[in-house]
DOZARO-796077 format. One record per residue (C-alpha): residue in three letters; x, y, z. Coordinates in pm, whole numbers, plus 32768, in hexadecimal, padded with zeros to 4 digits. Layout:
N
ALAXYZ ...
***
This chain:
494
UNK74B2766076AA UNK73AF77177796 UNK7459768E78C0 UNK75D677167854 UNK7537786177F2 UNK74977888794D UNK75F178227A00 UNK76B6790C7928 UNK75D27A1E7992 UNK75E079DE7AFE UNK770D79CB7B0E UNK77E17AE47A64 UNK76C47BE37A9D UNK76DA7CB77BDF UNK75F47C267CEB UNK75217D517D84 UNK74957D3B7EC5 UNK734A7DFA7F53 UNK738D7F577F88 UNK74387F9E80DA UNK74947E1D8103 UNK75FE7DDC8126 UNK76827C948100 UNK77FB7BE98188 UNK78F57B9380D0 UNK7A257B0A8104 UNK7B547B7A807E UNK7CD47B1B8054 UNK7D7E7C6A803F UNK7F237C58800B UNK7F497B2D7F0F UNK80A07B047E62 UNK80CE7A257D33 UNK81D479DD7C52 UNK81D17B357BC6 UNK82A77B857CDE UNK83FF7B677D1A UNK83A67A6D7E4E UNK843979107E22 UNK831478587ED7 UNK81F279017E16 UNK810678597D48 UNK804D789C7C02 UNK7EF6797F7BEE UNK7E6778347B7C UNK7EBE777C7CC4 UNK7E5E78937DA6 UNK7CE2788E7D1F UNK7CCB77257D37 UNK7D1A774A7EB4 UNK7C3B78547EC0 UNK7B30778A7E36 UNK7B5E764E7F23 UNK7B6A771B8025 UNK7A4977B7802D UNK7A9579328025 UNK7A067A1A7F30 UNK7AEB7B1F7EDA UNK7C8C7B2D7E82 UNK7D207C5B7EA1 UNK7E957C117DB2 UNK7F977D307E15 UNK80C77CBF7D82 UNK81EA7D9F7D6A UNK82027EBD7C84 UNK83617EFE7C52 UNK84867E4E7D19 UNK85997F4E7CB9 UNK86BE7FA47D5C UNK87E580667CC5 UNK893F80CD7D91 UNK8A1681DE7CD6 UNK8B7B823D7D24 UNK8B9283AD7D6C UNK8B9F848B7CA4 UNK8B2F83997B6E UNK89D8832C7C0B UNK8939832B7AE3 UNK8A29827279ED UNK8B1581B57ADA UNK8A0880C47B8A UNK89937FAF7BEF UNK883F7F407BD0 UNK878F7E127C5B UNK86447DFA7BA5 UNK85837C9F7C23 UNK84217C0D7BBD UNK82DF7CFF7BB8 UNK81A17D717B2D UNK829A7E8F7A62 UNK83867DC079E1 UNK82D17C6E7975 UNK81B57D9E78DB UNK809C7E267971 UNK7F737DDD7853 UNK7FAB7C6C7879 UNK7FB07C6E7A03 UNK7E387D2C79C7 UNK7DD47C58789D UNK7E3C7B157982 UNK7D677B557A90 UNK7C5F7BCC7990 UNK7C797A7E7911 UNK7C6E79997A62 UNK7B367A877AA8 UNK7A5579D6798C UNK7AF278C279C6 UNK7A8D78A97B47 UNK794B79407B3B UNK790278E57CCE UNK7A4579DE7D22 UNK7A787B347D14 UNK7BDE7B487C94 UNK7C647CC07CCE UNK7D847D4A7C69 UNK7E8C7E557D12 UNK80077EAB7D41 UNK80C07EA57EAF UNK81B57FB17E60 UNK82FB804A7EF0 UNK831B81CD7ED6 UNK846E81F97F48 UNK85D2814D7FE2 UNK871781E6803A UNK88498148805B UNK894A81768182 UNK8ACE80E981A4 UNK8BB8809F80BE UNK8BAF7F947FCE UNK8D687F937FAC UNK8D477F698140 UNK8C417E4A812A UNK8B397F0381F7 UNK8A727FC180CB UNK88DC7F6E813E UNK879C7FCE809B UNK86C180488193 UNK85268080819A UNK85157FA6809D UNK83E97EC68137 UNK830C800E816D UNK81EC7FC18072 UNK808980177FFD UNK7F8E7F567F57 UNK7F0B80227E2A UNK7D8B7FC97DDE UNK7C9680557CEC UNK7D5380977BEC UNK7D4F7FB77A83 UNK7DE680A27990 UNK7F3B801C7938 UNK7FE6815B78BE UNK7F6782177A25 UNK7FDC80DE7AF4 UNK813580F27A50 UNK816B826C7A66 UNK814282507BDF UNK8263832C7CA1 UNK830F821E7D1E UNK84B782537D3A UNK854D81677C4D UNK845B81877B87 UNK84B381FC7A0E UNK8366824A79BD UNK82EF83267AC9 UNK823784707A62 UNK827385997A8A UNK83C885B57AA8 UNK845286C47B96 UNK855287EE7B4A UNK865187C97C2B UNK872688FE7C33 UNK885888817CD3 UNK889D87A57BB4 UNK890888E07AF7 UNK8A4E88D97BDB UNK8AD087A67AFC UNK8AFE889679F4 UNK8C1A89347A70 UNK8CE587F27AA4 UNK8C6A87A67927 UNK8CCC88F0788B UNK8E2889097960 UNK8E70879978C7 UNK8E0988047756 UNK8EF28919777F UNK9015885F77C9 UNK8FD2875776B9 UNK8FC4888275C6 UNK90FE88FC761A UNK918487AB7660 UNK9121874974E3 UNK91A3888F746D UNK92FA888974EB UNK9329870F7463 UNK930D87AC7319 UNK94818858728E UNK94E588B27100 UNK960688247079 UNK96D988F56F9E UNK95FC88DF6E4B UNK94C589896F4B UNK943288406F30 UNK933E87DD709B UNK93CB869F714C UNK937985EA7298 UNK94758588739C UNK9474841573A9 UNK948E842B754A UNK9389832275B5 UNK93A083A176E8 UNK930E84FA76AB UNK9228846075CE UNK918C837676C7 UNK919684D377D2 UNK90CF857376BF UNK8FC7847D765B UNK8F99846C7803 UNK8F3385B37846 UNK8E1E85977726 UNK8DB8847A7799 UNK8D958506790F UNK8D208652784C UNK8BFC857277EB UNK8BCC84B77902 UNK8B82860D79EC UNK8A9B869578A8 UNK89AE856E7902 UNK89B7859A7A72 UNK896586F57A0F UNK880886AB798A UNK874687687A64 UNK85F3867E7A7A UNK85BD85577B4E UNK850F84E97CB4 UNK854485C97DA6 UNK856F84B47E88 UNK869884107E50 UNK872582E27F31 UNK888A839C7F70 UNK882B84858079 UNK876183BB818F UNK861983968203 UNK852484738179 UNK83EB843B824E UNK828F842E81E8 UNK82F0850D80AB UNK831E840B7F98 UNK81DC833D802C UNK810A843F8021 UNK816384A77EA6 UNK8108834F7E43 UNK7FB583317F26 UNK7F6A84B87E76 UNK7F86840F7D37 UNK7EAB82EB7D6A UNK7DC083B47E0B UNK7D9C84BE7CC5 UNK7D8683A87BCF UNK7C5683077C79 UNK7D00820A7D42 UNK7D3881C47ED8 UNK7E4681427FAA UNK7E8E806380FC UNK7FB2807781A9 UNK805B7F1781A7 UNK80C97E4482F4 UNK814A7FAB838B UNK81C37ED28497 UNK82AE7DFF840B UNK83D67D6584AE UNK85287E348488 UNK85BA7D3C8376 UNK87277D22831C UNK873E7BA38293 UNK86C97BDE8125 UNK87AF7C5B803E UNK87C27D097EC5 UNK88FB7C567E79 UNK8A327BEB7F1B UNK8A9A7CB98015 UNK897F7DA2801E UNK88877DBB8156 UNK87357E1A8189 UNK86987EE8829B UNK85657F2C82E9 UNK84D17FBA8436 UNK832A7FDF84A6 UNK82BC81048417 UNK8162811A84AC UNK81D6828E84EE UNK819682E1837C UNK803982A383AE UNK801E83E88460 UNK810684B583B6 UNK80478469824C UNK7ECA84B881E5 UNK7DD384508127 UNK7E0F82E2810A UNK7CDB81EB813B UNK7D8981168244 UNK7E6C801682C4 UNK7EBD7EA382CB UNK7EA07E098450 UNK7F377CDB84CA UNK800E7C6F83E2 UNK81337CC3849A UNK80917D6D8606 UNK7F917DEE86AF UNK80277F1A8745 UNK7F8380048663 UNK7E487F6286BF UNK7E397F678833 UNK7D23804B8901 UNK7D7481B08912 UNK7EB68149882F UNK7F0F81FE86DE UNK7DD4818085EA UNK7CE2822A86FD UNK7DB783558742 UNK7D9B834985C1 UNK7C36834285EA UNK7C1A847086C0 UNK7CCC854685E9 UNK7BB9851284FF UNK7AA8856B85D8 UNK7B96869F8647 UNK7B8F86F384F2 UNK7D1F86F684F7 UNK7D0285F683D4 UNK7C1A85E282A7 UNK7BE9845F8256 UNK7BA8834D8350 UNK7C7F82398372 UNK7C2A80C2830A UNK7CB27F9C838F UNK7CBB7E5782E1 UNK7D377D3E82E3 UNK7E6A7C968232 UNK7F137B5F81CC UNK80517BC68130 UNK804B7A618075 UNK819679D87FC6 UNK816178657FBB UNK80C1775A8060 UNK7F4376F3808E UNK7F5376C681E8 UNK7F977848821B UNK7EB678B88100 UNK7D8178FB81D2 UNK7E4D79858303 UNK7D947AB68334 UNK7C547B198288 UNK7B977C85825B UNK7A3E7C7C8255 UNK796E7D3C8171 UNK782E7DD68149 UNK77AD7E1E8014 UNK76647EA67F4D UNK76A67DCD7E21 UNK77B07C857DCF UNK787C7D357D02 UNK79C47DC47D11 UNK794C7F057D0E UNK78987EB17E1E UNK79CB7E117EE4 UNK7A9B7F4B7E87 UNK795B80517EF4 UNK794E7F9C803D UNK7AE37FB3806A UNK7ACF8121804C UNK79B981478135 UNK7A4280728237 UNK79227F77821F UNK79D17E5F82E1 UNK7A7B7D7F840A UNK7BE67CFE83F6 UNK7C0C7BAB844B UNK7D467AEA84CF UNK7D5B798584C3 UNK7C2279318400 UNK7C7477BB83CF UNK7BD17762850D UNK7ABC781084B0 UNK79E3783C85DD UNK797D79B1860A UNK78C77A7384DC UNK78207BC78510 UNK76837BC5848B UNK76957D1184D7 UNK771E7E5185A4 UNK76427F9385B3 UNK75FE80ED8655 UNK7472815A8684 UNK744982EE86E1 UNK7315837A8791 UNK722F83398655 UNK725981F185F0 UNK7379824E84E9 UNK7488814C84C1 UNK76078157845F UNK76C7803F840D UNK783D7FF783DE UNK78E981158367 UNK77A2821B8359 UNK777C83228426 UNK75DE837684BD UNK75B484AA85A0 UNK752584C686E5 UNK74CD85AD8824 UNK75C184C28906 UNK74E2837E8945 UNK751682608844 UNK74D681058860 UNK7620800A87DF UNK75C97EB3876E UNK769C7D7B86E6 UNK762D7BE7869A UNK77607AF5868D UNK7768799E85F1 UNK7829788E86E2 UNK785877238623 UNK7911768C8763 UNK780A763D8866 UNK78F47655897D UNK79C07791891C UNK793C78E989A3 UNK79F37A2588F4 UNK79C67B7C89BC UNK79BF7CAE8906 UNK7A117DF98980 UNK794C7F18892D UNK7A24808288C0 UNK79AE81F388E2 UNK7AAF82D38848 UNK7C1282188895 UNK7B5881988A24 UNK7AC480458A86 UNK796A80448AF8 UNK793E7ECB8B54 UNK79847D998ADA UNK785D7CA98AAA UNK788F7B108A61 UNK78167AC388F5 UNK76E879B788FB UNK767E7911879B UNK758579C486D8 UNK74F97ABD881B UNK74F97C3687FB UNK75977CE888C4 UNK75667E5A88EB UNK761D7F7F89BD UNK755480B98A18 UNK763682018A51 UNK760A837C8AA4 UNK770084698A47 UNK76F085478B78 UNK773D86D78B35 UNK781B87658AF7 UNK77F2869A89BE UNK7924867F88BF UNK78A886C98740 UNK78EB856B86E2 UNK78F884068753 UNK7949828886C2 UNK791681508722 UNK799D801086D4 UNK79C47E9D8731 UNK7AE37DC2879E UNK7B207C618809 UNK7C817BF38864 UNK7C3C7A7A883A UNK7C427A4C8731 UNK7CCA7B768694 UNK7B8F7C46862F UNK7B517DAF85D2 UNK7A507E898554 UNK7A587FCF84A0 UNK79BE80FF8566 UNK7882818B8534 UNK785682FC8572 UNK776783D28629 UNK7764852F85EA UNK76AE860286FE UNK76D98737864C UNK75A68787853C UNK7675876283E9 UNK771785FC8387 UNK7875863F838D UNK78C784D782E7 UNK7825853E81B3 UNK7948865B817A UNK7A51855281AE UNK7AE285598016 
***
């Protein structure tokens, strides 16, 4: 009895490490299951038994919110549609999903099971479906929605299709569908009242024309029809009238954001993608939009090599990125992690791995760390032969920053890193960035520090990072920041 009592306290309580130790862990963010819509998924149950055999220590489920998407024939969108409505978190309910993974949590003790939504904020359609060409486009341009365990906020979220999005918007230009109504409720009235006549005792009789009957009854009906389009609330973003850039996105990361939550962009690099389809005869499109991660603010990061590197690449958008926040042009750094985007399979579920440092096992720890960019993304991971011990920068007086801190400095600081090699004969290099530039690239040897000293000659910009790369195999760091103005400007990030 002694014995169970001690295991059941190690493991479900938090494990707290000494105070400024951070300790790895590795996580599996981007896990579909059979909550989704995806034919090759498996259950919540099967993912956490791979978990545990293989060895990692967090899962990270983001199965799909809401797979909704409705076509309406002009100008009876909102009556005369159709809707495709597949698996998700929405429709199968959103208490059990939470109580589910609640559940696997005490029942796999050694995991940290952690539940959020990958989500779709908008789509618009293009072509016509009597022509065979009708297409829903920017479908595939998702989030993953973390932080956030309150069923009633997680189903309110603005996302189009979604019935229970709040607040609705008044929409002004619906009010133009009452003048269609009322000029079709005229002409029934004085349809109806003409097919009335008195005989010769003054008695009120009908004509028996079917014809004019059926001619009546239509323009109530279509009287009716343009009252409801005339209903003037709704999202403002509606899929009839094109692309509507980082708009909708930003709504949805706003709302996240105010209701305690955080958001990564998801595979931003993905493949244009035309072979799916809703139903017969109906195409999907979707092209990169790593664009929108520079058109939309306030986000926590993005998901890398999933689908590319380009976003990645020295001096390439994540570092211009970067600079804008140590120009001040932006408010909140930018993470990168890493991301499986898992639908089926064991051999793919450990693809790609994100590191994390936390204070504490616990998934407030995990989530703490995600928002403060404490960690590497990892591509590859099952042949496991690079790990990071560490990665830090050390100012004039002995003060250190690690991954995703920020330590001041008069413009000489000392950058360290330790690797871990398990292949003998394999020798990573990793290249050292300042600010978006290269300033060598050093070979990796097994358990040896390595250190870089640098001066920031004058005239010295208010603001610096650094951060780590290897290309073989795919392995990045988050920055760490050096201010070399007096105030901490990373501190006045939210």
């Amino acid at each position: 009895m002694i014995v169970f009592f001690f295991l059941f306290f190690f493991f479900l309580q938090p494990s707290s490490y000494a105070e400024g130790e951070l300790k790895p862990l590795r996580c599996i963010i981007h896990l579909h299951s059979d909550w989704s819509f995806l034919s090759e998924s498996n259950s919540l149950e099967t993912l956490a038994e791979w978990g545990k055999a293989s060895g990692v220590d967090v899962l990270i489920f983001t199965d799909h919110a809401l797979v909704r998407a409705s076509w309406g024939l002009f100008p009876f969108r909102r009556t005369l549609h159709y809707t495709e409505d597949k698996a998700s978190v929405f429709k199968k309910g959103t208490e059990r999903y939470l109580l589910e993974i609640h559940q696997l949590q005490e029942k796999y003790p050694s995991l940290l099971l952690i539940p959020a939504l990958e989500v779709a904020p908008f789509y618009y359609w293009s072509g016509n479906p009597f022509q065979g060409t009708l297409t829903l486009r920017e479908w595939h341009r998702h989030l993953l929605v973390l932080g956030i365990e309150d069923p009633e906020v997680l189903k309110k979220m603005p996302l189009l299709s979604n019935p229970y999005a709040h607040p609705f918007t008044f929409l002004g230009n619906r009010l133009f569908f009452l003048c269609p109504s009322v000029i079709c409720f005229v002409l029934f009235g004085y349809l109806r009242k003409r097919s009335f006549y008195r005989d010769e005792q003054g008695r009120s009789l009908r004509y028996t024309s079917k014809s004019l009957r059926w001619v009546e009854y239509s323009f109530f009906l279509v009287a009716v029809l343009f009252l409801i389009e005339s209903v003037p609330f709704g999202d403002p973003f509606d899929p009839y009238h094109g692309d509507r850039g980082a708009a909708p996105y930003q709504k949805l990361i706003d709302y996240v954001n105010a209701h305690g939550g955080f958001v990564f962009w998801a595979h931003p690099e993905v493949e244009p993608a035309s072979s799916d389809s809703v139903s017969k005869g109906i195409r999907i499109v979707t092209e990169p939009y790593g664009y929108l991660l520079s058109l939309t603010r306030d986000y926590t990061g993005f998901a890398a090599y999933a689908t590319g590197k380009g976003l990645i690449q020295k001096g390439g958008d994540w570092d211009q990125l970067l600079m804008m926040v140590c120009q001040k042009i932006r408010k909140s750094p930018i993470w990168v992690m890493s991301e499986t985007d898992f639908i089926g399979g064991f051999e793919s579920f450990r693809l790609n791995e994100t590191v994390v440092w936390v204070e504490e096992r616990s998934k407030t720890g995990v989530l703490k760390s995600l928002r403060e960019g404490r960690m590497c993304a990892v591509m590859n991971t099952r042949n496991e032969h690079l790990s990071l011990d560490f990665f830090s920068v050390t100012n004039e007086e002995g003060k250190k920053g690690g991954l995703g801190e920020e330590i001041s400095s008069q413009g000489k600081v000392r950058v360290a890193w330790r690797f871990r090699v398990s292949q003998p004969t394999y020798t990573p290099w990793v290249t050292l960035i300042r600010s978006g530039k290269p300033l060598g690239t050093f070979p990796v040897k097994d358990g040896e520090e390595a250190f870089f000293d640098d001066a920031i000659e004058d005239p010295k910009p208010e603001r610096i990072y650094y951060r780590l790369e290897v290309e073989e195999p795919p392995f990045l760091t988050n920055p760490i920041f050096v201010s070399l103005a007096p105030r901490n400007l990373l501190s006045e990030k939210q």
